[in-house]
Backbone as CSV, one residue per row, in Angstrom:
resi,resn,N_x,N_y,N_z,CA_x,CA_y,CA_z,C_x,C_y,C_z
1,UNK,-11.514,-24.463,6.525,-10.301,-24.793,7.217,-9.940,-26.227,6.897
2,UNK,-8.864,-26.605,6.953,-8.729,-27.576,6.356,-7.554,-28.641,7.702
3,UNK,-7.190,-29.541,7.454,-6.298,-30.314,7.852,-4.649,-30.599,7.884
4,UNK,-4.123,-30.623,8.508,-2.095,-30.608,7.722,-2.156,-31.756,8.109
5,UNK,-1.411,-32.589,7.406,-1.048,-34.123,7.479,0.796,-33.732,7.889
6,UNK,0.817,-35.060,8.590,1.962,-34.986,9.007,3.147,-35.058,7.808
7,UNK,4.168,-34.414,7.994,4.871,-33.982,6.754,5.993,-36.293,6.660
8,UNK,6.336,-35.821,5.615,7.171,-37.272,5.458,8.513,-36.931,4.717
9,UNK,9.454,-37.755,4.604,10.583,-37.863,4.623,10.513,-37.801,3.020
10,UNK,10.126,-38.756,2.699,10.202,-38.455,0.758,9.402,-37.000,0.331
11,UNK,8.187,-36.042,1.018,8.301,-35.382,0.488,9.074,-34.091,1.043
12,UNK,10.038,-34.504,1.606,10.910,-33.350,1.804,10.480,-31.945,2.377
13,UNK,10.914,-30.464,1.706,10.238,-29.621,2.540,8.870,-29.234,1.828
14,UNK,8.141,-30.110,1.440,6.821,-29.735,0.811,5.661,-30.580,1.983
15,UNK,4.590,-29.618,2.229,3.916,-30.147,3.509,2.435,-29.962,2.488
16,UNK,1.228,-30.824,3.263,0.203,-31.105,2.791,-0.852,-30.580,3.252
17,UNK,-1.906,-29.460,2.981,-3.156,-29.321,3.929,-4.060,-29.827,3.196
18,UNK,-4.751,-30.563,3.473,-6.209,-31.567,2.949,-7.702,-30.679,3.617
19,UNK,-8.560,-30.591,2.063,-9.574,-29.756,2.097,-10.349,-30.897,1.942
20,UNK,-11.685,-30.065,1.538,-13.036,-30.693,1.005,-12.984,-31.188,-0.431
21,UNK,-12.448,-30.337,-0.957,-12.443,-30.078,-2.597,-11.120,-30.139,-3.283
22,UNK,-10.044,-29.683,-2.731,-8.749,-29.256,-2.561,-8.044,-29.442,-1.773
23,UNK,-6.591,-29.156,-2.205,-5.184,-29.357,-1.202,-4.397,-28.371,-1.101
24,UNK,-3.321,-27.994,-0.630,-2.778,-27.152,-0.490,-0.577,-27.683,-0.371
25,UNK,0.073,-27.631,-1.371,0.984,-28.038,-1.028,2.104,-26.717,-0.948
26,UNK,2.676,-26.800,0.398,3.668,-25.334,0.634,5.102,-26.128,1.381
27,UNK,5.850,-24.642,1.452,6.804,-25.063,1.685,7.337,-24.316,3.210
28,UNK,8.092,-24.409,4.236,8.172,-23.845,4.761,8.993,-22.297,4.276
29,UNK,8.509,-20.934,5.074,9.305,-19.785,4.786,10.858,-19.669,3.934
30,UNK,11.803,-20.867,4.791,12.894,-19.997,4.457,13.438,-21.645,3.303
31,UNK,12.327,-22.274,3.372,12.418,-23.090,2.028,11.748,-22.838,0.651
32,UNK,11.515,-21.895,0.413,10.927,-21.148,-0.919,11.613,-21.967,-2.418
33,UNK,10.712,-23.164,-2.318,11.321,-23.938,-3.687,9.759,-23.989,-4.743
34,UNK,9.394,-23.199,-4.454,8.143,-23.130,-5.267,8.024,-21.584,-6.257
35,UNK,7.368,-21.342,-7.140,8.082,-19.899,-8.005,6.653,-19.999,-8.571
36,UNK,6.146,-18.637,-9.209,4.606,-18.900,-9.630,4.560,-17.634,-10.263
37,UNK,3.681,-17.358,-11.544,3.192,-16.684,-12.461,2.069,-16.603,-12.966
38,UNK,1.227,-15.647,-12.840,-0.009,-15.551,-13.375,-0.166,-15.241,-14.862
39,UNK,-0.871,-15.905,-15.651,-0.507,-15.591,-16.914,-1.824,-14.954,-17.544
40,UNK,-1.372,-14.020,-18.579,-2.775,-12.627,-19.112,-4.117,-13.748,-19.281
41,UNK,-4.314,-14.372,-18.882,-5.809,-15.031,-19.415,-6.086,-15.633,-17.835
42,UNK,-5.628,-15.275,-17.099,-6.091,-15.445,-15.075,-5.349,-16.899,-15.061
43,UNK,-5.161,-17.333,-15.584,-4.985,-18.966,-15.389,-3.397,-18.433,-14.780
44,UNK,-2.637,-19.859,-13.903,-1.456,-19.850,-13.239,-0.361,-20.502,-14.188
45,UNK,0.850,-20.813,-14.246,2.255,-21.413,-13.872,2.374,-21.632,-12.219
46,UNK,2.964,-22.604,-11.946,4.341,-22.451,-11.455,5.246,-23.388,-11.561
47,UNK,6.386,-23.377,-10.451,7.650,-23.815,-11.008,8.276,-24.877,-9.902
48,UNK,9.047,-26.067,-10.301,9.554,-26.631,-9.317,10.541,-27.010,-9.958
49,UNK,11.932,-26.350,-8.783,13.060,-27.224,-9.264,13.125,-28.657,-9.853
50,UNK,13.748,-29.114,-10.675,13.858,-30.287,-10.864,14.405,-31.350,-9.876
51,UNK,15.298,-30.818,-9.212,16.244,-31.890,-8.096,14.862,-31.827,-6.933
52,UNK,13.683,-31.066,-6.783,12.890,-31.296,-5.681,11.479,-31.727,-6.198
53,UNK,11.930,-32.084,-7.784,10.510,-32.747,-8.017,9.722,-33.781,-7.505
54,UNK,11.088,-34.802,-7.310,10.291,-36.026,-6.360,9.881,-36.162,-5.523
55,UNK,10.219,-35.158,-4.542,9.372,-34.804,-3.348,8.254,-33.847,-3.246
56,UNK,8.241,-32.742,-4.948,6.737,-32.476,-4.436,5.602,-33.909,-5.005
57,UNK,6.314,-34.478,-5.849,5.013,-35.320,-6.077,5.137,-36.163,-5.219
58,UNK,5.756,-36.450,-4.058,5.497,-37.772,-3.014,4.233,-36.873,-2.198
59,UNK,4.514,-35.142,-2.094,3.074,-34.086,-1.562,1.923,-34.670,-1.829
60,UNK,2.322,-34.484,-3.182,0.530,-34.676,-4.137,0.084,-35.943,-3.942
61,UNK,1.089,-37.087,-3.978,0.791,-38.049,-3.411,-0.122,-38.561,-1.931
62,UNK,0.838,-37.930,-1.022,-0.006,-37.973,0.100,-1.308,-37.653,0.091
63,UNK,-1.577,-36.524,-0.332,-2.890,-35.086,-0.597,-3.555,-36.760,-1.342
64,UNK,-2.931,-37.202,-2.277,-4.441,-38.098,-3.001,-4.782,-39.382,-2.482
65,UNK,-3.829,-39.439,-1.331,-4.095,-41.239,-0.611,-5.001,-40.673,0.507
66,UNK,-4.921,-39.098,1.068,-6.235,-39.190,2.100,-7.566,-39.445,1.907
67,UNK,-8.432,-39.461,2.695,-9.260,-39.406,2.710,-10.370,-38.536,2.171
68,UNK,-9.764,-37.837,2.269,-10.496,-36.369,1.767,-10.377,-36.578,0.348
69,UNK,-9.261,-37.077,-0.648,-9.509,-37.390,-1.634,-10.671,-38.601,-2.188
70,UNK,-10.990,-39.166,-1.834,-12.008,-40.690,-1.537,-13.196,-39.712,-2.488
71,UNK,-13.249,-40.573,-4.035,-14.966,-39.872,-4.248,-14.688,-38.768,-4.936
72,UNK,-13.409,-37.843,-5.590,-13.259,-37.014,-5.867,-13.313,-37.404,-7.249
73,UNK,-13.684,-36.346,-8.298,-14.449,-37.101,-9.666,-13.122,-37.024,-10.771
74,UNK,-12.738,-37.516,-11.252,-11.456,-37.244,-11.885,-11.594,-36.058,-13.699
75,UNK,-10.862,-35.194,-13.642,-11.229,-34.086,-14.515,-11.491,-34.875,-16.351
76,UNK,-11.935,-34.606,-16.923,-12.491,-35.110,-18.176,-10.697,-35.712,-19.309
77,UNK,-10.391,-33.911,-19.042,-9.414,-34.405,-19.759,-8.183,-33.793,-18.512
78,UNK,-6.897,-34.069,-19.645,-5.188,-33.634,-18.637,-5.278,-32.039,-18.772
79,UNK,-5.578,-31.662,-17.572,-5.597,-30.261,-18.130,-4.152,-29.188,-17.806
80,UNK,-2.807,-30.008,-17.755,-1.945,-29.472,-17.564,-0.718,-29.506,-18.664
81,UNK,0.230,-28.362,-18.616,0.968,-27.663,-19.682,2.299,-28.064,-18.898
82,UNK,3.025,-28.899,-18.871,4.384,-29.174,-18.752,5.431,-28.505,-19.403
83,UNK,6.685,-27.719,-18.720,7.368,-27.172,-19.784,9.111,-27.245,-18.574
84,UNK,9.609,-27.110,-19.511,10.898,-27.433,-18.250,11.614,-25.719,-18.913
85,UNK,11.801,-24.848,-17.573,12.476,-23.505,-17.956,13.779,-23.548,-17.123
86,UNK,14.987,-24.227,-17.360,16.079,-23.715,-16.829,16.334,-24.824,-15.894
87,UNK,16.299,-24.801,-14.337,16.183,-25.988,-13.808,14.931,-26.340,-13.076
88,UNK,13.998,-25.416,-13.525,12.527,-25.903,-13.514,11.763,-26.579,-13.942
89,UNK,10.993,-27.616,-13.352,9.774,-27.672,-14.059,8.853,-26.829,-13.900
90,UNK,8.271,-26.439,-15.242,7.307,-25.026,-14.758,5.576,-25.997,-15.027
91,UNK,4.785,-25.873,-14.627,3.554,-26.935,-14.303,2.651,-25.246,-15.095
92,UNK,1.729,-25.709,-15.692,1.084,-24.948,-16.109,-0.923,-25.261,-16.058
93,UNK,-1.730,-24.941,-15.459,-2.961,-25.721,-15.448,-3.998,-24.897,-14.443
94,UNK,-4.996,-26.276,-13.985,-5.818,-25.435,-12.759,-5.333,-25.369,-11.597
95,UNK,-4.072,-24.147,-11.239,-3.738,-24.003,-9.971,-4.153,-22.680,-9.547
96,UNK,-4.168,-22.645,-8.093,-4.365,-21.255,-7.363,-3.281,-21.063,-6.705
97,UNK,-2.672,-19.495,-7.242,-1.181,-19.716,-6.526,-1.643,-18.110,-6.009
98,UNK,-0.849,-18.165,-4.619,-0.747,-17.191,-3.701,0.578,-16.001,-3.722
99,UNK,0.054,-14.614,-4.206,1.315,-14.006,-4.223,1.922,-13.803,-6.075
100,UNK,1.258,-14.423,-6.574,2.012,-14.596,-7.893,0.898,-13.196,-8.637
101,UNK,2.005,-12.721,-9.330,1.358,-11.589,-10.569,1.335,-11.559,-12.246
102,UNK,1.275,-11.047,-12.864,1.615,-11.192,-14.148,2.664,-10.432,-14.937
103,UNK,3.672,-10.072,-14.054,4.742,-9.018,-14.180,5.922,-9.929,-13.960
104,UNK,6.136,-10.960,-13.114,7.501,-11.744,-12.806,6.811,-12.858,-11.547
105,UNK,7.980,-13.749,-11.961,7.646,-15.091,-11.470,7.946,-14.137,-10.189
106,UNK,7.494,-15.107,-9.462,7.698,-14.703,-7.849,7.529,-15.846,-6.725
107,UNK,8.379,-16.042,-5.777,8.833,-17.045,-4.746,7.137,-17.074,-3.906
108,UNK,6.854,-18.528,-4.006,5.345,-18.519,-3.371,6.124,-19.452,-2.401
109,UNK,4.716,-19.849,-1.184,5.126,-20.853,-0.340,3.687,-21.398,-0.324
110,UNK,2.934,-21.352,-1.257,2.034,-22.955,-1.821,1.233,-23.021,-2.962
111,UNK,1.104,-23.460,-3.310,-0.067,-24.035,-4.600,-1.503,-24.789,-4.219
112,UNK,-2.596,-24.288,-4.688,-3.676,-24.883,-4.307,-4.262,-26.006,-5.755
113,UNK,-4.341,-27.215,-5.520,-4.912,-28.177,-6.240,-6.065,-28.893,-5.993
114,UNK,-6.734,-28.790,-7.009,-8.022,-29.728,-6.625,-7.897,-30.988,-6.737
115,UNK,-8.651,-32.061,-6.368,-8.254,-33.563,-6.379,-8.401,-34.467,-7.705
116,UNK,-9.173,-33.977,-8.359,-9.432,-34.638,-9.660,-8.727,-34.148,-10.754
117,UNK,-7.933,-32.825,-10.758,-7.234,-32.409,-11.496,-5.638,-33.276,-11.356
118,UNK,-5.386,-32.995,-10.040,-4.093,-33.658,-9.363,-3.739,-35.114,-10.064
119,UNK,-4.893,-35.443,-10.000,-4.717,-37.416,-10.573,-4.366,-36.827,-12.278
120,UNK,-4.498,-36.338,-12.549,-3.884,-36.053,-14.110,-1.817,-35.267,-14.180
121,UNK,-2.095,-34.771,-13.171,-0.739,-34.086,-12.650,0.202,-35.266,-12.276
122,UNK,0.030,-35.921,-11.539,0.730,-36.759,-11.338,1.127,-37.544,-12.779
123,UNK,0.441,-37.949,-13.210,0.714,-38.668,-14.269,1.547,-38.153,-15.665
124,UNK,1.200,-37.057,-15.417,2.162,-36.463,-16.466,3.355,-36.042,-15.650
125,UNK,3.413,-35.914,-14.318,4.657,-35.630,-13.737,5.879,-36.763,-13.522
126,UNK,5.372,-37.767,-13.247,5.752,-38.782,-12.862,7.308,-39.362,-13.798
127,UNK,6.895,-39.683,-14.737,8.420,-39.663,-15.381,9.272,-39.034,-15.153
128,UNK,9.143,-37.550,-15.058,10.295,-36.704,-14.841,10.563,-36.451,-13.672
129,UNK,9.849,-37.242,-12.473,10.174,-37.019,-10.937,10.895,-38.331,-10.544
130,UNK,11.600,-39.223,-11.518,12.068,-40.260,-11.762,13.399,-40.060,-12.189
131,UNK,13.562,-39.142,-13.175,14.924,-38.807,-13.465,15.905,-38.347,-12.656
């Protein structure tokens, strides 16, 4: 079980649950700005509008200034696939997405990230949550 941090103004409707190992960033129900695909080799996609990018990474942000992040080992290499589909950014890497199949993207309401992966996410996100 994990923790919800209080939601904040920059990240908009993206809310934070803080694990041991992991985070959890969702959106509320009838804010479904998150989209996700499982792809033939088990590994995930998913997708974030572009106009709500800056607020999921102010999420991931939060998720890596807690505490719970403190000590978390940072992954060797970037293990994420950036690709922009339409007015998405589609994020491609080590995520656990809820609801998603390998037949069609499909409207999720969160993404699970681990903490040492995340610090690589950000960084490749970051420019384009700027634009």
């Amino acid at each position: 079980m994990g923790f919800l941090l209080e939601g904040t103004e920059a990240a908009g409707p993206f809310g934070v649950e803080v694990r041991g190992e992991s985070f959890y960033v969702s959106t509320a129900p009838d804010a479904l700005v998150l989209s996700a695909k499982r792809n033939a080799d088990g590994t995930a996609r998913f997708g974030v509008p572009t106009s709500a990018l800056a607020q999921f990474l102010a999420a991931v942000d939060q998720a890596l200034d807690h505490q719970a992040a403190r000590g978390a080992k940072l992954a060797d290499t970037d293990p994420w696939v950036i690709t922009q589909e339409g007015d998405d950014v589609v994020i491609g890497g080590p995520v656990i997405t809820f609801g998603a199949d390998a037949t069609e993207r499909r409207p999720v309401q969160s993404v699970e990230l681990v903490y040492g992966d995340a610090h690589w996410l950000v960084r490749a996100l970051a420019p384009l949550g700027k634009a």
